[in-house]
C-alpha positions in Angstrom: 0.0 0.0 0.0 1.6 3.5 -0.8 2.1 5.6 1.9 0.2 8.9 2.3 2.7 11.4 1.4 3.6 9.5 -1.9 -0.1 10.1 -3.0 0.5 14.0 -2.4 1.2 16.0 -5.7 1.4 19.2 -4.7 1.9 20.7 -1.1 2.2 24.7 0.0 4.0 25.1 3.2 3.2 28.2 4.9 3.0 30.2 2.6 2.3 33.7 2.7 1.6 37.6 1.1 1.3 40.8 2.1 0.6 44.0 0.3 2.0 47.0 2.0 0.6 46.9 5.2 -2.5 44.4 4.3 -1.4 40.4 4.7 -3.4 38.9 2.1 -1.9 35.2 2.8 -1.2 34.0 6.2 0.9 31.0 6.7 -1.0 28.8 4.3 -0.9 24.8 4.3 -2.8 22.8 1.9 -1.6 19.2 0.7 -3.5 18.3 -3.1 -3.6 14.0 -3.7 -3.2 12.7 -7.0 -6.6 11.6 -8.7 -8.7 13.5 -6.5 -10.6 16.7 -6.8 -9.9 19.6 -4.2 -12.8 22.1 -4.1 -11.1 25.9 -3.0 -13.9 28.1 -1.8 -14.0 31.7 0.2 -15.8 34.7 0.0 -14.2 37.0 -2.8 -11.1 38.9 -1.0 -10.5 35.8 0.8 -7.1 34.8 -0.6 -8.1 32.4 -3.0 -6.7 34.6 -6.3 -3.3 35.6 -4.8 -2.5 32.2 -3.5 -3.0 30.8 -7.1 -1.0 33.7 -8.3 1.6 33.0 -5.7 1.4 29.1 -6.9 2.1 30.0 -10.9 4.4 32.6 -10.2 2.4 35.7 -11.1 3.2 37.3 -7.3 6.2 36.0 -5.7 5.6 34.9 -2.4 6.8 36.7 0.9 7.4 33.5 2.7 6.7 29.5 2.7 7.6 26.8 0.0 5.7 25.0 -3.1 6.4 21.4 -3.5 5.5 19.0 -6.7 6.0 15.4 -5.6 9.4 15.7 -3.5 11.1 18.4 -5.0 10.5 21.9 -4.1 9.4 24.8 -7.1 9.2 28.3 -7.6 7.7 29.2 -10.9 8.6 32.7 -12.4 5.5 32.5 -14.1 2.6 30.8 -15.2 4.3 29.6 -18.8 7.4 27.7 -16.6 4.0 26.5 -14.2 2.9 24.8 -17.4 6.0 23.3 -18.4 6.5 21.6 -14.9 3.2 20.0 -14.7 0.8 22.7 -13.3 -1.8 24.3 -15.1 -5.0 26.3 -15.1 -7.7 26.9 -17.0 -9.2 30.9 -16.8 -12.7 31.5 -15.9 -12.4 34.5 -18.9 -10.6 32.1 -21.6 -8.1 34.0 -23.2 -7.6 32.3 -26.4 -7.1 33.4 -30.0 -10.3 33.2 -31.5 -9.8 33.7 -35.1 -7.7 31.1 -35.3 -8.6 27.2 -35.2 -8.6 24.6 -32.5 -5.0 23.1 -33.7 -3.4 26.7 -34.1 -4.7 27.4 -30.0 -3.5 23.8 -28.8 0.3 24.5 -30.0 0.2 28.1 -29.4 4.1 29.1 -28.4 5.3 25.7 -29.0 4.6 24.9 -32.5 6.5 21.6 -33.2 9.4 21.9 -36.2 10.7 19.5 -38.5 14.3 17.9 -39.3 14.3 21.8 -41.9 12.9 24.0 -39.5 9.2 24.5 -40.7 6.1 23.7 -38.7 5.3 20.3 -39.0 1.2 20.9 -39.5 0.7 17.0 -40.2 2.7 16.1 -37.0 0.4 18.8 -35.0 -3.0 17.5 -36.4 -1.7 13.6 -35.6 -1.0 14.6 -31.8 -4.4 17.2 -31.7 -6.7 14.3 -33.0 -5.0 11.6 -30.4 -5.3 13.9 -27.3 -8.8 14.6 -28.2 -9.8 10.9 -28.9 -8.1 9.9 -25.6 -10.4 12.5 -24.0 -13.8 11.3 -25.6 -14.1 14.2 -27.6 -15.4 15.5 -30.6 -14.1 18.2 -32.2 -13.7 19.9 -35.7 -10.1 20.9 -35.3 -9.7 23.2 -38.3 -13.0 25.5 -37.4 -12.3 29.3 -35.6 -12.1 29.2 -31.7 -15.0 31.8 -32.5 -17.4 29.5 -34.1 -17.8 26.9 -30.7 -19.4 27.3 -27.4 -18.1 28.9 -24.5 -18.0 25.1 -22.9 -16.3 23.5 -26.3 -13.9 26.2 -25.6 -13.3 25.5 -22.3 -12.8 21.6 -22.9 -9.9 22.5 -25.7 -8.1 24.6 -23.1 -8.4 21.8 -20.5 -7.4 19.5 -23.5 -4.5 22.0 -23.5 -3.4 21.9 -19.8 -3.5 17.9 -20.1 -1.2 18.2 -23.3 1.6 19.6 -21.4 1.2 16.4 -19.2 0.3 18.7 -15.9 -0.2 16.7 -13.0 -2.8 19.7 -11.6 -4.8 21.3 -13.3 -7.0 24.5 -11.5 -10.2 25.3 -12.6 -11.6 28.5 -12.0 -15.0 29.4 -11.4 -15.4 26.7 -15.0 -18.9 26.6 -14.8 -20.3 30.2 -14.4 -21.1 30.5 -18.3 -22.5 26.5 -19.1 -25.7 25.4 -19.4 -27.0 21.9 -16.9 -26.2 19.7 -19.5 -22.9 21.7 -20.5 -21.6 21.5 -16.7 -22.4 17.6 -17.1 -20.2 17.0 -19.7 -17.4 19.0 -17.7 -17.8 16.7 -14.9 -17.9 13.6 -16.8 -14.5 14.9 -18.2 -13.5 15.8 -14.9 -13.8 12.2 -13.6 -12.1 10.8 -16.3 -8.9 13.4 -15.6 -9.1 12.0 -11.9 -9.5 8.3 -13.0 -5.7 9.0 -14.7 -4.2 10.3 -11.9 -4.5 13.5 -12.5 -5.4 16.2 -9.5 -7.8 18.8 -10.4 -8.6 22.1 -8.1 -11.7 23.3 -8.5 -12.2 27.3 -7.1 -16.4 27.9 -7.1 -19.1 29.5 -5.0 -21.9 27.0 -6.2 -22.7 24.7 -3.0 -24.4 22.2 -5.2 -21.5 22.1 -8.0 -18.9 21.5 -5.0 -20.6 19.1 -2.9 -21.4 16.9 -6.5 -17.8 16.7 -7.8 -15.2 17.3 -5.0 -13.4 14.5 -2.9 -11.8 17.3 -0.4 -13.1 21.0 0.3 -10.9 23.9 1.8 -12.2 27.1 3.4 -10.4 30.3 3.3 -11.2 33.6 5.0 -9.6 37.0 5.8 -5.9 34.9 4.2 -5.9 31.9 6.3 -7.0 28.9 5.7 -9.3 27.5 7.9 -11.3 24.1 7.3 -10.2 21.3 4.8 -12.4 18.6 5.1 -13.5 15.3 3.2 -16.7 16.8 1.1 -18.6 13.6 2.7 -17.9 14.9 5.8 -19.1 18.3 6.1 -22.4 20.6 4.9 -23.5 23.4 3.0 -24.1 24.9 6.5 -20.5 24.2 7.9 -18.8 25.3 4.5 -20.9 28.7 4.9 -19.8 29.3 8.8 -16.4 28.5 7.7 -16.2 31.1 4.4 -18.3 33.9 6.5 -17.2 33.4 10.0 -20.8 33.2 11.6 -23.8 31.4 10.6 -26.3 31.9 8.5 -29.0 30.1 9.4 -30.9 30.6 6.0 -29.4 31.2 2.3 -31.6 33.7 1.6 -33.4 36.4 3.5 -37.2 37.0 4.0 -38.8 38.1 1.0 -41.1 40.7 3.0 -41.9 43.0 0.6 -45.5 44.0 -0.5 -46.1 45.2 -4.4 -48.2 47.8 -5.3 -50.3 48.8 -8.5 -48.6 48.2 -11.9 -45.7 50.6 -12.4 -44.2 48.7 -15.7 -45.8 47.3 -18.4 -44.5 45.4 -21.8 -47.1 45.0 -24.8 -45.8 42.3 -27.7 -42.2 43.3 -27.6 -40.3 41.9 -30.4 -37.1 42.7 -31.7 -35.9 43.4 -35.2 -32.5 41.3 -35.1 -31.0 37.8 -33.9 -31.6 36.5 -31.2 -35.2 37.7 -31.7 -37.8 37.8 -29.0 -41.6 37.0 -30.1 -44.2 39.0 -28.9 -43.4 39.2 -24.8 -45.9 41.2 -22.8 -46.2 41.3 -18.9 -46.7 43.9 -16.0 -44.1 44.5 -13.1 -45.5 46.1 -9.8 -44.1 48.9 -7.5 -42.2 47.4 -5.1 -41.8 44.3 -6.7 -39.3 41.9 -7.3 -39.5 40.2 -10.5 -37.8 37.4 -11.8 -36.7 36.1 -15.1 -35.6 32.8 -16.1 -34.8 30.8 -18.5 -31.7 28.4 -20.3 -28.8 30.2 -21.5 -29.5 32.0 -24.6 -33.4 32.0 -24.1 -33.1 36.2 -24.5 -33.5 36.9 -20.7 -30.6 39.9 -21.8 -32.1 40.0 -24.9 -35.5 41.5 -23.1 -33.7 43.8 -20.6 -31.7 45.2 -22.9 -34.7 46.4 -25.1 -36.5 48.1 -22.2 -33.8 49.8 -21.4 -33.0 51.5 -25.1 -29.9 49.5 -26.4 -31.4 47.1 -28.2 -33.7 47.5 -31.3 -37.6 47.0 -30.9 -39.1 45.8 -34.2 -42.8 45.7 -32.1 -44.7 46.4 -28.7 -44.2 49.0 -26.4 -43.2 49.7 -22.8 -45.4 51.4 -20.7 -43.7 53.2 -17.3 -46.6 54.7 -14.7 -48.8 54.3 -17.7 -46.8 56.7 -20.1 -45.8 55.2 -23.3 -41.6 55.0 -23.3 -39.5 54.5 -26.3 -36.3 55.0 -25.4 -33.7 55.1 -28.4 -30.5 55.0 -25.9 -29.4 54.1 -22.2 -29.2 57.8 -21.8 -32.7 58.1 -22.4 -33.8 55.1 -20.3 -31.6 56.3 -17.2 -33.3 60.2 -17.4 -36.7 58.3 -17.0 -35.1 56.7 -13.6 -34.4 53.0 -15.2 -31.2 51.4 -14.1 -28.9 47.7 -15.7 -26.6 45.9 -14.1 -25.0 44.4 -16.7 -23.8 40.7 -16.5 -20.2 41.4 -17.5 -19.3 43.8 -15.1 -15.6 44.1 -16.2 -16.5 44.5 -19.7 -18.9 46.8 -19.4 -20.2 47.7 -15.7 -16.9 49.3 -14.9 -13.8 51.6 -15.8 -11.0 49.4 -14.5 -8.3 52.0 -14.8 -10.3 53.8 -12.4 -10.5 54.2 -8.8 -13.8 53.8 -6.6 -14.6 57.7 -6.7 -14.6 57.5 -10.5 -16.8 54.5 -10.7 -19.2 55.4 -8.3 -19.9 59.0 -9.5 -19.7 58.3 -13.5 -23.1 57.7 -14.2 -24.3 60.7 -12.2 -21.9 64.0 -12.8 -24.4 66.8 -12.9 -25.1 66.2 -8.9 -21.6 66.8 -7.7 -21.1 70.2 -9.5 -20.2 73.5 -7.6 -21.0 76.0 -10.4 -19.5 74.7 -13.5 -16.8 72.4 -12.1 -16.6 69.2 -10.7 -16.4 69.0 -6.5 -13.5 66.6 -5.9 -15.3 67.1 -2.3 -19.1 66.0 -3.2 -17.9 63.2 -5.3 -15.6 61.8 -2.6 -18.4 62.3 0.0 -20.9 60.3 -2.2 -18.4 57.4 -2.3 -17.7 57.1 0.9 -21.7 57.0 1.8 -22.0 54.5 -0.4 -18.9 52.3 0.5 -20.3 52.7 4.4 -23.8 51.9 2.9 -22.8 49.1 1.1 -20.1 47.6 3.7 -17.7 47.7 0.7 -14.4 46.0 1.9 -11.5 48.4 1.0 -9.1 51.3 2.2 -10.7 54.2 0.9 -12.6 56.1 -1.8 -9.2 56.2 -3.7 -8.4 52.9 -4.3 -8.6 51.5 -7.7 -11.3 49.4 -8.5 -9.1 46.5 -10.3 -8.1 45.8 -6.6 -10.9 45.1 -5.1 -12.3 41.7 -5.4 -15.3 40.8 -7.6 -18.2 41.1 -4.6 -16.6 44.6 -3.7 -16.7 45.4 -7.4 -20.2 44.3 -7.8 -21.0 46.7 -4.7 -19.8 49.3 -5.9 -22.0 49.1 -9.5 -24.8 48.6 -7.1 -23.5 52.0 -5.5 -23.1 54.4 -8.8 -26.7 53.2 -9.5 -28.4 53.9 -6.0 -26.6 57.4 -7.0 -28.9 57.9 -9.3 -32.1 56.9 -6.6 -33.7 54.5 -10.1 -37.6 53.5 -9.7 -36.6 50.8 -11.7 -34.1 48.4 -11.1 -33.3 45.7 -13.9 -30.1 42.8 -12.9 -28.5 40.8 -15.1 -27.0 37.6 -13.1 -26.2 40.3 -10.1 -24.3 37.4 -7.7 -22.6 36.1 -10.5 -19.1 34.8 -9.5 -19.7 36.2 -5.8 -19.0 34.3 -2.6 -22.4 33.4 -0.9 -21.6 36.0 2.3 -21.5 39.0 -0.1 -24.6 37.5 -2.6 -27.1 37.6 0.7 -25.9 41.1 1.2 -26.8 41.8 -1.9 -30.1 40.1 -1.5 -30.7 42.1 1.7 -30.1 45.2 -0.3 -32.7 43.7 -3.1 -35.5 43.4 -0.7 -34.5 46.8 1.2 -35.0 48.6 -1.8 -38.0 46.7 -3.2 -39.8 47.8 0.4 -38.7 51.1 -0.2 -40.8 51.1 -3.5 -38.2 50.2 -6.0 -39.4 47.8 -9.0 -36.6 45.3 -9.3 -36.3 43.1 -12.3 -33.9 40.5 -11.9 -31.8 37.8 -14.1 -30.9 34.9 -12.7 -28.9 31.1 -14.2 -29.4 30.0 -10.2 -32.8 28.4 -9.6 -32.4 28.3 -6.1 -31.6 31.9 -6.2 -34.7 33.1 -8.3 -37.0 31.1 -6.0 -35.5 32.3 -2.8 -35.5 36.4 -3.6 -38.0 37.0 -5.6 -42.4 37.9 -5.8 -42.5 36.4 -9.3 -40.9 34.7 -11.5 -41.0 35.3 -15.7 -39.5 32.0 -17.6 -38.1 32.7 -20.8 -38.1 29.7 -23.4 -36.5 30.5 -26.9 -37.3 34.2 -27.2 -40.6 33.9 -25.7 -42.2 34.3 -22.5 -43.5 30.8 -21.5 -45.1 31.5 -18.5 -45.3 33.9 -15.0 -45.4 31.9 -11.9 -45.9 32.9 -8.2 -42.6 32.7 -6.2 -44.5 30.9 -3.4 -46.7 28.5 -5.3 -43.9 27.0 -7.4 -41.0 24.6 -7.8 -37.6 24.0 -9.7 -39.7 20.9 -11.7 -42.3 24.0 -13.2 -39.7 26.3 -13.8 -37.3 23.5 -16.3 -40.7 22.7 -18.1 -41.5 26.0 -18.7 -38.2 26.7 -19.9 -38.3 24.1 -22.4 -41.3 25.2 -23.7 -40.7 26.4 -27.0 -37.2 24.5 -27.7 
């Protein structure tokens, strides 16, 4: 029988990281066995991004040591990670997509022959072998462009495993796959563990951890503070462990009461793909309203048209019984409407910015003294809304590429409440956010839907949209299938009616 330490690929050894003043990594000791999947969870600012950084070489560590098998390893970055075994596969793929599968496999390594010229039929031999070992299908000469976000996500695993890594890290790898997308993942998963290989596996879904990990680690505030056997433990356990107290529910009372109609849709349809067909309901005062649907059933799609940034072909909306047409967000916003987008980083915030910039953007006219700008008013405003929204970070001057993803999120949520919206439209608002910031968030849903706020909201999670919302809209291939009451359905209605028109 081996002994224990042979079966351990990859051990950190107190390691630690501190930025300036702030320690970020505190001692940290975590052992990773071969064939076995390690689940990595914390709330966002937890530690879980610089210690993989620290691990591939992208921050050098202050203290500790990185062992693979029995020799000890210091990467100087994540290219000289990859050649020793370690890889990890990027939650944002970064991959050339104008270029085909074959081109992205060999990228920076293109094979030569006995003359010095790429050896294309050598390439497509070793691309069709690693893929057939894997169980996969895929066209290797089509554009990276022309697949799936999870067809591109199995190449770049098929990628890591071509360098032969013993670990692989997979981050956040399911936050843009359908159900049966995130199957196939998992069923490849397996298959990695079967051959030895050890797989960590960074998430915030519960479900998702609980389904595919052996192990589970915990860390908060940069220490590490619970592995356990995933058999072992509970969602409530993990969640004491990641937030430091317990929560006792996942989601908070939904105790607001709607009023009279404040929002209506009449036949919307939109003039190009992906179309939506005809969609008409009414949203409340005060109420939160939920939309949901399969990935690519047009739940953007219909957001994005009431709010003036997507062409209407048909239909109107109807705000406080006023016909609105709104030809821009501009428009939309000086009627009191409000989006959080779903790619925050994309488009939600100015990265090169710091927290004063990206909470006072959308909203310049109400920090003018005279003519100019008040550094003073603008500051002020951002630290009410930091205090308000218990953003976690030193000051209105930081930039906001520092903060974590649930402090960014916060602080979109901030620049909006700026603006004091009536209506409040979400796309995926707790996407990629530990679960103690997502119930803050849902606290400050429910907050503003009793203050009279109309929230609309977006959401992949079922659990989510039945725990936070009044009702729920189901999308089904650019159509509205059905409106259910929160309270009087279940997860079995909301899949039928989401299949409805595929």
């Amino acid at each position: 029988m081996a002994d224990k330490k042979d079966n351990i690929v990859l051990s950190i050894r107190g390691m630690s990281k501190s930025f300036g003043r702030n320690r970020v990594l505190d001692h940290i000791n975590l052992d990773i066995k071969r064939g076995t999947v390690m689940g990595l969870m914390g709330e966002n600012g937890a530690g879980k991004s610089t210690m993989m950084k620290c691990l591939f070489g992208t921050y050098q560590k202050d203290e500790g040591s990185i062992f693979l098998g029995d020799r000890e390893v210091s990467f100087s970055g994540p290219k000289d990670a990859l050649e020793n075994g370690i890889a990890m596969v990027h939650q944002e793929l970064n991959q050339c997509l104008d270029r085909n599968v074959i081109d992205n496999l060999f990228l920076g390594r293109y094979p030569r022959n006995s003359v010095g010229i790429i050896d294309e039929g050598r390439m497509k031999k070793e691309a069709s072998e690693l893929f057939r070992k894997l169980g996969m299908t895929v066209n290797l000469t089509q554009p990276m462009r022309n697949m799936s976000v999870s067809q591109r996500q199995m190449c770049e695993i098929a990628k890591a495993i071509s360098y032969n890594s013993e670990v692989i890290v997979l981050d956040e790898p399911t936050s843009s796959l359908t159900v049966q997308e995130v199957d196939k993942l998992f069923e490849m998963m397996r298959m990695l563990k079967e051959q030895g290989i050890a797989l960590i596996y960074i998430s915030h879904k519960m479900d998702e951890i609980f389904e595919i990990c052996d192990e589970i680690s915990v860390l908060r505030d940069g220490n590490l503070v619970m592995t356990k056997a995933s058999e072992e433990t509970d969602m409530n356990e993990l969640i004491a462990a990641m937030v430091g107290r317990s929560l006792e529910n996942r989601f908070p009372p939904v105790d607001n009461e709607p009023g009279d109609t404040i929002l209506s849709v009449s036949h919307l349809s939109t003039k190009y793909e992906p179309y939506l067909q005809d969609i008409s309901f009414d949203v409340r005062e005060g109420e939160i309203f939920g939309l949901y649907g399969l990935v690519g059933a047009g739940r953007t799609e219909l957001l994005e048209t009431i709010f003036g940034v997507r062409t209407r072909a048909a239909g109107h909306v109807y705000f406080n019984g006023q016909r609105m047409a709104f030809n821009s967000a501009r428009e939309a916003m000086d009627h009191g409407f409000a989006m959080i987008t779903e790619e925050r980083k994309a488009n939600g915030l100015f990265l090169k910015g710091d927290l004063t910039f990206n909470t006072t953007i959308a909203n310049l006219d109400q920090y003018k003294s005279g003519i100019a700008l008040s550094d003073t008013k603008m500051v002020k405003a951002t630290a009410d809304e930091i205090r308000i929204m218990h953003t976690k970070c030193m000051g209105p001057d930081d930039m906001i590429s520092s903060l974590s993803g649930g402090n960014q999120q916060k602080v979109i949520f901030g620049k909006w409440l700026e603006r004091e919206p009536q209506i409040f439209m979400m796309d995926e608002p707790t996407r990629g956010i530990d679960v103690g910031a997502k119930y803050e968030i849902y606290e400050l849903i429910i907050s503003m839907a009793k203050k009279g706020k109309t929230i609309i909201v977006v959401s992949s999670e079922m659990p989510e949209i039945l725990g936070i919302t009044n009702r729920i809209g189901v999308m089904s291939n650019g159509r509205l299938s059905g409106i259910v009451n929160t309270k009087e359905t279940d997860q079995e209605e909301l899949l039928r009616l989401s299949a409805k028109y595929l």
